[in-house]
Residue frames as qw, qx, qy, qz and C-alpha x, y, z in Angstrom:
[[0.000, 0.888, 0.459, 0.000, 0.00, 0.00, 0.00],
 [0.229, 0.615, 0.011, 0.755, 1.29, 3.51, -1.17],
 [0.479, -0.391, -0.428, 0.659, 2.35, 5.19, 1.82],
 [0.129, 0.656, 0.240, 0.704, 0.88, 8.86, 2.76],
 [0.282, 0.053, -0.349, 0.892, 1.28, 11.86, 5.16],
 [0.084, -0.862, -0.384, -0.320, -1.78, 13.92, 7.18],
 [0.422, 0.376, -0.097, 0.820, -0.39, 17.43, 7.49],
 [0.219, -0.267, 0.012, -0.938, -2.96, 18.66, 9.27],
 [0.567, -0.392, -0.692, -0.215, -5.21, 17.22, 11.79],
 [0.265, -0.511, 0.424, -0.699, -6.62, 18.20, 15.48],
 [0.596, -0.073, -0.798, 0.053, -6.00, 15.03, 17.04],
 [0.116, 0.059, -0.521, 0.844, -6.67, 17.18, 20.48],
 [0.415, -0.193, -0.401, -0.794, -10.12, 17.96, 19.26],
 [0.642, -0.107, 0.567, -0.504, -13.05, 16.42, 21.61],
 [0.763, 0.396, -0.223, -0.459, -14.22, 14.59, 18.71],
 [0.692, 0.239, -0.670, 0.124, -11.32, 11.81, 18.83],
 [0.480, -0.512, 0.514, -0.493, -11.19, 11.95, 23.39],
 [0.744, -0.144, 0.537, -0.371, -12.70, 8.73, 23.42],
 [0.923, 0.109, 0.317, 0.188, -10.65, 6.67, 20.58],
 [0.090, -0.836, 0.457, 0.292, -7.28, 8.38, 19.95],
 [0.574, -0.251, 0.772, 0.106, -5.94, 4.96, 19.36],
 [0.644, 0.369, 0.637, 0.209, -8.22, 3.24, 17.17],
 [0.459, 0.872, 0.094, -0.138, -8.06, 6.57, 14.87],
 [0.104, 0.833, -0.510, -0.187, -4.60, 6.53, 14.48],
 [0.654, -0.011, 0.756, 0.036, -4.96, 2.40, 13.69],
 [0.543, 0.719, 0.401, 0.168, -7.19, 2.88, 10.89],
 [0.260, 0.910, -0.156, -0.282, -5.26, 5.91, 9.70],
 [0.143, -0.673, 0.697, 0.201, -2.14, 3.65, 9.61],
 [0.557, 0.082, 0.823, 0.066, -4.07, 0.65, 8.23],
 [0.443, 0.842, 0.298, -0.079, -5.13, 3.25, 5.54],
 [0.759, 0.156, 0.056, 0.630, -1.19, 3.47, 5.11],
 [0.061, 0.871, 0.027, 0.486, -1.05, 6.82, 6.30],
 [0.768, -0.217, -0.382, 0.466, 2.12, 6.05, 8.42],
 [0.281, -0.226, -0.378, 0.853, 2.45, 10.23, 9.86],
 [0.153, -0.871, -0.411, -0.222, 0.21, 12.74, 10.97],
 [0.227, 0.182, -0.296, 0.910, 0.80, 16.38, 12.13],
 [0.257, -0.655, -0.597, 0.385, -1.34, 17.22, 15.34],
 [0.261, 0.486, 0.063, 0.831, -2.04, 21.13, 15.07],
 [0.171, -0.477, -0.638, 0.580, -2.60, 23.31, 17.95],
 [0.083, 0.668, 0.370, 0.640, -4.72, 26.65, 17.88],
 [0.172, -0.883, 0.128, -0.418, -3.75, 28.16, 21.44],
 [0.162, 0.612, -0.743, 0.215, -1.44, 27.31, 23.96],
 [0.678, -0.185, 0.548, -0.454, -3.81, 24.54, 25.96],
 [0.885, 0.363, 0.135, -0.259, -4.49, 23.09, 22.37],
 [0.650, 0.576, -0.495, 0.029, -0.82, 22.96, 21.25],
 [0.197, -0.466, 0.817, -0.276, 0.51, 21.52, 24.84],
 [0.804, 0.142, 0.511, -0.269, -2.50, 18.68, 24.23],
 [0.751, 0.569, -0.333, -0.025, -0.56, 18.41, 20.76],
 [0.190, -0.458, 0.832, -0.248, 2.91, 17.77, 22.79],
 [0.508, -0.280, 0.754, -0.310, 1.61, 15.06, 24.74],
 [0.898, 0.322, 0.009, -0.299, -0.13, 13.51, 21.88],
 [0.654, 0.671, -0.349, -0.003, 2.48, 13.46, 19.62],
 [0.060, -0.682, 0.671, -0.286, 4.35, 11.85, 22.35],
 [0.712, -0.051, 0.517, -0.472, 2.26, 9.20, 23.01],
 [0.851, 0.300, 0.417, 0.108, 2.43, 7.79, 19.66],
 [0.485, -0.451, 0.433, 0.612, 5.58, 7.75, 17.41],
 [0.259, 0.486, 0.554, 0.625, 3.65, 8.61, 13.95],
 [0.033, -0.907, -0.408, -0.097, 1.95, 11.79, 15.49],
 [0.623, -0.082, -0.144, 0.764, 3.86, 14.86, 15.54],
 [0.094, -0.869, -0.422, 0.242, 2.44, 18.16, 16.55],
 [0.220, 0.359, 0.135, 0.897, 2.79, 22.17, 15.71],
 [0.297, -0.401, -0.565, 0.656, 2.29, 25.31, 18.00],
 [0.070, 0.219, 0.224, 0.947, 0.59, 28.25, 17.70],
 [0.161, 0.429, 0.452, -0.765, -2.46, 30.21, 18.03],
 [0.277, 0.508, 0.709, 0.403, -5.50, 30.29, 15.85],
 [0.050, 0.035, -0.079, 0.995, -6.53, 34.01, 14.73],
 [0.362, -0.588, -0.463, -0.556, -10.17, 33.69, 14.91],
 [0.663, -0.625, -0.395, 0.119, -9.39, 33.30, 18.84],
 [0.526, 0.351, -0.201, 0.748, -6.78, 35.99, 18.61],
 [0.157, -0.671, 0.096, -0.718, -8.68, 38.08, 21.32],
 [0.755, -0.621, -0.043, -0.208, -8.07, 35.75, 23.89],
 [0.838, 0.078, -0.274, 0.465, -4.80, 35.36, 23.28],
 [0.713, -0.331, -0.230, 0.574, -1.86, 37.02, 25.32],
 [0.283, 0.925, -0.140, -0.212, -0.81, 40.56, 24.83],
 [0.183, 0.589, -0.779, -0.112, 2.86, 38.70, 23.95],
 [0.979, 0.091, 0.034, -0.177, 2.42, 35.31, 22.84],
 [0.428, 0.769, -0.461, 0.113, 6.48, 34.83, 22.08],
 [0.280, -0.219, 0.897, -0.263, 8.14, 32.90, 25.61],
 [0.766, 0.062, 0.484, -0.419, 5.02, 31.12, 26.15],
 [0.840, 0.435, 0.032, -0.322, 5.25, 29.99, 22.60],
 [0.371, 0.690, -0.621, -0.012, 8.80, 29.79, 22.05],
 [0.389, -0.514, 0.681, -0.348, 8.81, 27.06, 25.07],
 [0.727, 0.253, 0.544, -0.334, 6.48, 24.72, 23.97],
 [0.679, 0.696, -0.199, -0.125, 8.16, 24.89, 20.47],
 [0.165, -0.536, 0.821, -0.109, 11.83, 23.49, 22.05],
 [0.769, -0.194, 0.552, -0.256, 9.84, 20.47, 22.49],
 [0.127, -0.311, 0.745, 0.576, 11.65, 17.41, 20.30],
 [0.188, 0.370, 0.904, -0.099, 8.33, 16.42, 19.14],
 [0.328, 0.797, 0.354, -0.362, 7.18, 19.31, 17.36],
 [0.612, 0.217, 0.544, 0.533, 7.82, 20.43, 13.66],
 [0.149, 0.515, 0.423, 0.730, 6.37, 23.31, 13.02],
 [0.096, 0.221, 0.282, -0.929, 4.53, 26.93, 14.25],
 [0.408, -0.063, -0.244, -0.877, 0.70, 26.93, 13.92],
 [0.245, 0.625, 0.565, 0.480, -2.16, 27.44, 12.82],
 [0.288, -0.307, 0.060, 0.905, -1.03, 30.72, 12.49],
 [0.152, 0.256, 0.536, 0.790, -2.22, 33.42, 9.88],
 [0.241, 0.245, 0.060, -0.937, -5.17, 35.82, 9.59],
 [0.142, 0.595, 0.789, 0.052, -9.03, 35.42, 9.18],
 [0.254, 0.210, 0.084, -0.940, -11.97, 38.06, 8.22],
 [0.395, -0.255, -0.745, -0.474, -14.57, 35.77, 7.46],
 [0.432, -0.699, -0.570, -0.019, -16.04, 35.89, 10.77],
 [0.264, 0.268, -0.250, 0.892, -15.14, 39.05, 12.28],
 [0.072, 0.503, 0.631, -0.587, -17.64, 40.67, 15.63],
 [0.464, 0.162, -0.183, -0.851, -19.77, 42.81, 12.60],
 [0.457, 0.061, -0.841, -0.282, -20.41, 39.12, 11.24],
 [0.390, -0.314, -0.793, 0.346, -21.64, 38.07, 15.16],
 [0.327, -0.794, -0.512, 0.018, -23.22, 41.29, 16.22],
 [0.515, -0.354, 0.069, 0.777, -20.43, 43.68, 16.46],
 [0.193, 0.948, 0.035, -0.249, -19.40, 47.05, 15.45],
 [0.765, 0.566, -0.121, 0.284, -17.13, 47.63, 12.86],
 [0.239, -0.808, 0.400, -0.361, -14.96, 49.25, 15.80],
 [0.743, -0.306, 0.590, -0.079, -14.32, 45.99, 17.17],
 [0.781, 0.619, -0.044, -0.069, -13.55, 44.88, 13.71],
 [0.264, 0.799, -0.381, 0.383, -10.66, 47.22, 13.60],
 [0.414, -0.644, 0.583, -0.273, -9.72, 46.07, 17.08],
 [0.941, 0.042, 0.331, 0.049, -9.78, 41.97, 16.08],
 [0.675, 0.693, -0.129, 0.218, -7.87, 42.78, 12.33],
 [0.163, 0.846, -0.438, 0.257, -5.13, 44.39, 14.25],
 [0.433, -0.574, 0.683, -0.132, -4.64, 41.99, 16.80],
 [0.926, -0.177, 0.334, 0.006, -4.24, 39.30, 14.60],
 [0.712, 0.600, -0.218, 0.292, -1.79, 40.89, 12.94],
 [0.445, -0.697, 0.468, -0.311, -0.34, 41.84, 16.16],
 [0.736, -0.310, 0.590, -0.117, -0.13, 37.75, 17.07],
 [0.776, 0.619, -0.125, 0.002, 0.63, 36.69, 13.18],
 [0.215, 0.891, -0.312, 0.248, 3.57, 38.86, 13.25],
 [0.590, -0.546, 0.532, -0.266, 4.59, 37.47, 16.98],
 [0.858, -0.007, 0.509, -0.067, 4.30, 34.11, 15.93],
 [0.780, 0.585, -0.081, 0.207, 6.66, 34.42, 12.85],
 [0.012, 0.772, -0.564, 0.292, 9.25, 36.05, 14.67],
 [0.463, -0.451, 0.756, -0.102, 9.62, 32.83, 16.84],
 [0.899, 0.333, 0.283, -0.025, 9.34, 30.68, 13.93],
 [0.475, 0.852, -0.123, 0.182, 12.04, 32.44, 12.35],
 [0.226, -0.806, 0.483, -0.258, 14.09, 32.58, 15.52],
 [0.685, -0.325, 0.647, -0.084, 13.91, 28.94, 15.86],
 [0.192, 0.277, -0.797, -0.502, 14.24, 27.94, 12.25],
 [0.273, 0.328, 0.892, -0.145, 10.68, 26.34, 12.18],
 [0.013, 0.223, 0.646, 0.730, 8.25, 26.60, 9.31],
 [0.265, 0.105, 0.518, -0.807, 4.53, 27.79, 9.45],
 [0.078, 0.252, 0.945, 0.193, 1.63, 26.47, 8.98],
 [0.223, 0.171, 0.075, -0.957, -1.11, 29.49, 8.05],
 [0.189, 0.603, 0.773, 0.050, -4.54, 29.62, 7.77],
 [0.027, 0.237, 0.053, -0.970, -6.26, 32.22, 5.92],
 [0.111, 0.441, 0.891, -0.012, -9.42, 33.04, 5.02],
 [0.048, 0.925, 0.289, 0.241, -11.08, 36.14, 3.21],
 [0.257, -0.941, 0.123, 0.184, -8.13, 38.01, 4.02],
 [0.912, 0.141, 0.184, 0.338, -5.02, 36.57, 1.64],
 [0.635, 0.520, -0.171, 0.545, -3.81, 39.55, 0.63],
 [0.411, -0.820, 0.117, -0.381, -3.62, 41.10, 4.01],
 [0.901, -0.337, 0.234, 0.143, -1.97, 37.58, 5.56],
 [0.778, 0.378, -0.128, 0.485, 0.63, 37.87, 2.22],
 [0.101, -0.915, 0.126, -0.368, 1.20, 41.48, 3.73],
 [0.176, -0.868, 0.368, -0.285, 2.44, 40.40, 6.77],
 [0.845, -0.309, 0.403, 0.166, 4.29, 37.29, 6.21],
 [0.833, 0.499, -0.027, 0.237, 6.47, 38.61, 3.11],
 [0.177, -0.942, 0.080, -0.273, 8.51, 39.66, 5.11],
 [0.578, -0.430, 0.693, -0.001, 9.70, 36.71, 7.35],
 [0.905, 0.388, 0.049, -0.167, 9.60, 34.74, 3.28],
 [0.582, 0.508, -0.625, 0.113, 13.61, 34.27, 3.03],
 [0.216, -0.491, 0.659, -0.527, 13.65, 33.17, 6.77],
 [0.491, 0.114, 0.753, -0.424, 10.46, 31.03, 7.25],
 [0.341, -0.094, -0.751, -0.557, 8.48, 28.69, 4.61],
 [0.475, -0.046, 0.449, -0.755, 4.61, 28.53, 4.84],
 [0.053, -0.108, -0.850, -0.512, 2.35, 26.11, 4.12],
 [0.494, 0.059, 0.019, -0.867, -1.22, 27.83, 3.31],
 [0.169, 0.133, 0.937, -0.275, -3.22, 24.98, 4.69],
 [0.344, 0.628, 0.660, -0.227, -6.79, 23.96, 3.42],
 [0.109, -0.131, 0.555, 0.814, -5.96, 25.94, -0.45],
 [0.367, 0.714, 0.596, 0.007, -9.38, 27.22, -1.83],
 [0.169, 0.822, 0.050, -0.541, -8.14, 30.25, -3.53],
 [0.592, 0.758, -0.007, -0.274, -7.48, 30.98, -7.38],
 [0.768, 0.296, 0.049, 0.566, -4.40, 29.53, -9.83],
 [0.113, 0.841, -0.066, 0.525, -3.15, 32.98, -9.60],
 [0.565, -0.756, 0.303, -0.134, -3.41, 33.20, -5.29],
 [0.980, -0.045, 0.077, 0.180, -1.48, 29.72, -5.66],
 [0.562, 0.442, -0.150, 0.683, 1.87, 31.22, -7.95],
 [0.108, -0.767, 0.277, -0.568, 2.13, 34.34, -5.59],
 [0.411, -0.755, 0.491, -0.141, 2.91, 32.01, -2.57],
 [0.816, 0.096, 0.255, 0.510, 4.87, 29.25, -4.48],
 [0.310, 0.795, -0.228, 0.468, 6.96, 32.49, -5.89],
 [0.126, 0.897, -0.264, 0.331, 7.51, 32.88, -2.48],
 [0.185, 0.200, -0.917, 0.291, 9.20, 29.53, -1.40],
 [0.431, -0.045, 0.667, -0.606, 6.25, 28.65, 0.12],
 [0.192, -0.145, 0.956, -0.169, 3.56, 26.05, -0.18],
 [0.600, -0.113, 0.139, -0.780, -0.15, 25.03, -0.42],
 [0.085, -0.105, 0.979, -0.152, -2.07, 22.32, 1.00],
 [0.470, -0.152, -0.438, -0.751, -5.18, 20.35, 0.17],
 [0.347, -0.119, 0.762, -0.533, -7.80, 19.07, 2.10],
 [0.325, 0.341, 0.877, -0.097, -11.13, 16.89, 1.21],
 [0.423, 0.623, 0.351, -0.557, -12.68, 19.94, -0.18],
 [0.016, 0.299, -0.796, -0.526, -10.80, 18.60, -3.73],
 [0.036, -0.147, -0.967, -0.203, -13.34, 15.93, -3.59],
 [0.424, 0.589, 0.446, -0.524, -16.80, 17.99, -3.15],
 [0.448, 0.477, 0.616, 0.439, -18.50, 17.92, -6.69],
 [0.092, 0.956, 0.280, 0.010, -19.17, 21.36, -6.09],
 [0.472, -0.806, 0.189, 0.303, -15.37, 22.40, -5.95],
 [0.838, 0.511, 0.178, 0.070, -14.43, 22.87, -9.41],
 [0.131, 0.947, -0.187, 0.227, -12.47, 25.80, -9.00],
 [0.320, -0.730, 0.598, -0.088, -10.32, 24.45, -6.31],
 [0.819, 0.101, 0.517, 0.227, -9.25, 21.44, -8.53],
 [0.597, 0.758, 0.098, 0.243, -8.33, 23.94, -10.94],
 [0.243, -0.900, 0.357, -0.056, -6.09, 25.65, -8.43],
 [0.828, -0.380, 0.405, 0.071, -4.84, 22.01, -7.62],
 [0.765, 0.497, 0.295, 0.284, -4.17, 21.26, -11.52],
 [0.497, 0.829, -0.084, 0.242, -1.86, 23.99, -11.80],
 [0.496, -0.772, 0.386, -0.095, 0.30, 23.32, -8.56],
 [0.591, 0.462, -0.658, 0.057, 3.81, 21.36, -9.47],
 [0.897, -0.271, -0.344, -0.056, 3.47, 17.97, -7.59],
 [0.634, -0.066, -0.480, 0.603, 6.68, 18.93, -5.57],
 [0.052, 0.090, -0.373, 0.922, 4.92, 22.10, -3.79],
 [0.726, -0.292, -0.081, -0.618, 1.50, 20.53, -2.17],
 [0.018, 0.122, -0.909, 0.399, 1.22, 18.55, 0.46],
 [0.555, -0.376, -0.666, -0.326, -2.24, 16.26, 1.55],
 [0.020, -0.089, 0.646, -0.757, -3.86, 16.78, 4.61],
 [0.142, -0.626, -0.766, -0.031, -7.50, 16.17, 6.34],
 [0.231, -0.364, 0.215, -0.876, -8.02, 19.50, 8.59],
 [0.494, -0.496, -0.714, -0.019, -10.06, 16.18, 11.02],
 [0.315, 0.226, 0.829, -0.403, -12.12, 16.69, 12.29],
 [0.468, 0.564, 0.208, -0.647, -13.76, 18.64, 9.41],
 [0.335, 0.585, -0.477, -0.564, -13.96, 18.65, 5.80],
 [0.725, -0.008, 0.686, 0.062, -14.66, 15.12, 5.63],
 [0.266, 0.357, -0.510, -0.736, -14.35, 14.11, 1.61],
 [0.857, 0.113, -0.038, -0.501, -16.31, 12.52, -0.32],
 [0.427, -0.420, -0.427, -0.678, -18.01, 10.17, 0.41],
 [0.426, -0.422, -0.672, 0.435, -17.80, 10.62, 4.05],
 [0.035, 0.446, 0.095, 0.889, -19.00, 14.31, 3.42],
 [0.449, -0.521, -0.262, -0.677, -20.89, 15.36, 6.22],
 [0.926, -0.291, -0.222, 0.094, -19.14, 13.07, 8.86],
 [0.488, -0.816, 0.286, 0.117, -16.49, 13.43, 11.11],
 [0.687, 0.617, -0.366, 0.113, -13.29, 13.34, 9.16],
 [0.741, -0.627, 0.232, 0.062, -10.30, 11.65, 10.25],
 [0.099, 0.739, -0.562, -0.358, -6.71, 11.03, 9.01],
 [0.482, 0.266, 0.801, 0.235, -7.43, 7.39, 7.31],
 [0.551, 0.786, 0.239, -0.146, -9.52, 9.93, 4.70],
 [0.217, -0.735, 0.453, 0.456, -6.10, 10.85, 3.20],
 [0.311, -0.103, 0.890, 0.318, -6.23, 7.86, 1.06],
 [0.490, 0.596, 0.600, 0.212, -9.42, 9.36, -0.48],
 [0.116, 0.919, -0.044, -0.374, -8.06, 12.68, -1.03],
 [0.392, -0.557, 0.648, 0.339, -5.04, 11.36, -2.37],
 [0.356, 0.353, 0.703, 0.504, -6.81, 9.29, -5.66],
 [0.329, 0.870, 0.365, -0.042, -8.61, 12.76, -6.47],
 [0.077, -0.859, 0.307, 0.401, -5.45, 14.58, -6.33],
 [0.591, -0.095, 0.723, 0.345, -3.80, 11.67, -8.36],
 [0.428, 0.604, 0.672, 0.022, -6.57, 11.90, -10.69],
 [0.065, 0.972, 0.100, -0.204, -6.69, 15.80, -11.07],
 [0.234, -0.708, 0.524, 0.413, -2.44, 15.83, -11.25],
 [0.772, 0.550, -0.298, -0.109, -2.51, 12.75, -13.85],
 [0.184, 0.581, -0.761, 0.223, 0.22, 11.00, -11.53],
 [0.705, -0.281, -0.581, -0.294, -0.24, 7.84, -9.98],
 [0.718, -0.676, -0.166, 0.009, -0.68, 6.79, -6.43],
 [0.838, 0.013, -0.035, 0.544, 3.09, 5.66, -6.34],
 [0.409, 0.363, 0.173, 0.819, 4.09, 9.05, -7.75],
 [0.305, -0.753, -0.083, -0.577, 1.89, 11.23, -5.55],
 [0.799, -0.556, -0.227, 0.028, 3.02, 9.37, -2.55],
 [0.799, 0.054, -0.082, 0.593, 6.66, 9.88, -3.43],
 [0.250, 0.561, 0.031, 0.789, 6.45, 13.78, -4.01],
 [0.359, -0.798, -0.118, -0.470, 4.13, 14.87, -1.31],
 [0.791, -0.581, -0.119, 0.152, 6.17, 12.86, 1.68],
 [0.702, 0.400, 0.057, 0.587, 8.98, 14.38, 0.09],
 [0.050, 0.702, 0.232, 0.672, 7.61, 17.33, 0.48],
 [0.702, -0.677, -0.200, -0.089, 6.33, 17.04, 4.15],
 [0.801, -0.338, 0.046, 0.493, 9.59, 15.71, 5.32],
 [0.403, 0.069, -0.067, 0.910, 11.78, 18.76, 4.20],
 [0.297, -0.720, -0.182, -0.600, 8.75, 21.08, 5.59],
 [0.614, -0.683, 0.148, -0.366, 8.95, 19.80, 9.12],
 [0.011, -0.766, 0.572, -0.294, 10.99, 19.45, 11.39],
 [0.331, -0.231, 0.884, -0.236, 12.11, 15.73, 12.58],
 [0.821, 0.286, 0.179, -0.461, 9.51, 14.43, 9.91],
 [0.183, 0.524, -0.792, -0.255, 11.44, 11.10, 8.79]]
């Protein structure tokens, strides 16, 4: 069986509490022989730690998510920089910049807008600098806000490589961060019939700068759409990307783990 990588999973999540194990059986009986844990504040990336300790395929990344960016620290930097020493982590994130849900979007004033935008560029910013400092990559999320996130991560681009996790934006968005050494990853939403566009994006990425990933719990693909996703789905994302790239299993397995493994850190 063709061996493959999830980049991206929240093995911390409640959703898996009550069968860590068997999910990371079936993910490995689904030949999916590593998985990155991802945190999204510091409680969620020290419950990455201990995973990724627990089991010798799971390895884990730190950070702060920005939709929660208003509970985060006024300096996020020690706190983060500690918990990144560990040998058992690979990477900084989920990192990067939202505006898809912003407090207008929940009841808010556009005042509070202005006060959310800034602080997650405020904790972005933070959280590259100790990626950079420690020679660890990032792992970004963005949403409705790409050219704002390019803004303030072209900066740390000869220092730190990203990979823009969960890729739904345009051929075009795609070249501007492969220009800039940097990445994109796909998730299940390849395989929604309704997701033409982001199969065009996929078609135009060179097979040695994309990496596979679930985002589990969500995004299940088809045809577990609508279900809790887990990292054993890899092995259907993986024949749509095949499919879409024209490369076979063999040949998609070879590039992306390729890929993984000089992205993160201690991935071998």
């Amino acid at each position: 069986m063709t061996e493959f990588f999830d980049t991206h999973a929240h093995l911390d999540f409640p959703d898996f509490s009550d069968e860590l194990p068997e999910v990371i059986r079936r993910a490995a009986d689904a030949g999916i022989s590593r998985i990155v844990t991802i945190g999204t504040d510091l409680d969620s990336s020290q419950r990455s730690i201990e995973i990724a300790n627990r089991f010798d395929s799971v390895f884990a990344a730190v950070g702060w998510h920005p939709n929660d960016c208003m509970d985060a620290p006024e300096d996020i930097r020690i706190q983060l920089e500690c918990l990144a020493k560990n040998s058992k982590v690979s990477a900084i994130g989920e990192i990067g910049i939202d505006h898809y849900r912003l407090p207008s979007s929940r009841g808010g004033s556009k005042t509070e807008d202005a006060i959310f935008k800034a602080k997650q560029v405020q904790l972005f910013r933070q959280q590259l600098e100790v990626a950079a400092e420690l020679g660890l990559n990032v792992v970004i999320h963005q949403r409705a806000a790409f050219e704002t996130c390019l803004e303030v991560f072209e900066p740390f681009a000869n220092h730190v490589r990203g990979v823009f996790h969960c890729f739904v934006d345009n051929p075009e968005a795609a070249k501007r961060v492969l220009d800039l050494g940097s990445i994109v990853s796909f998730t299940g939403v390849c395989t929604f019939k309704n997701a033409s566009e982001v199969r065009e994006t996929l078609a135009s990425v060179p097979i040695h700068n994309l990496m596979l990933e679930t985002d589990a719990p969500f995004l299940a693909p088809i045809p577990f759409r609508g279900k809790r996703c887990e990292p054993a789905y890899v092995r259907e994302i993986s024949e749509v990307v095949g499919s879409t790239l024209d490369v076979s299993l063999e040949a998609l397995s070879e590039a992306t783990c390729k890929v993984a493994k000089s992205f993160f850190k201690g991935l071998q």
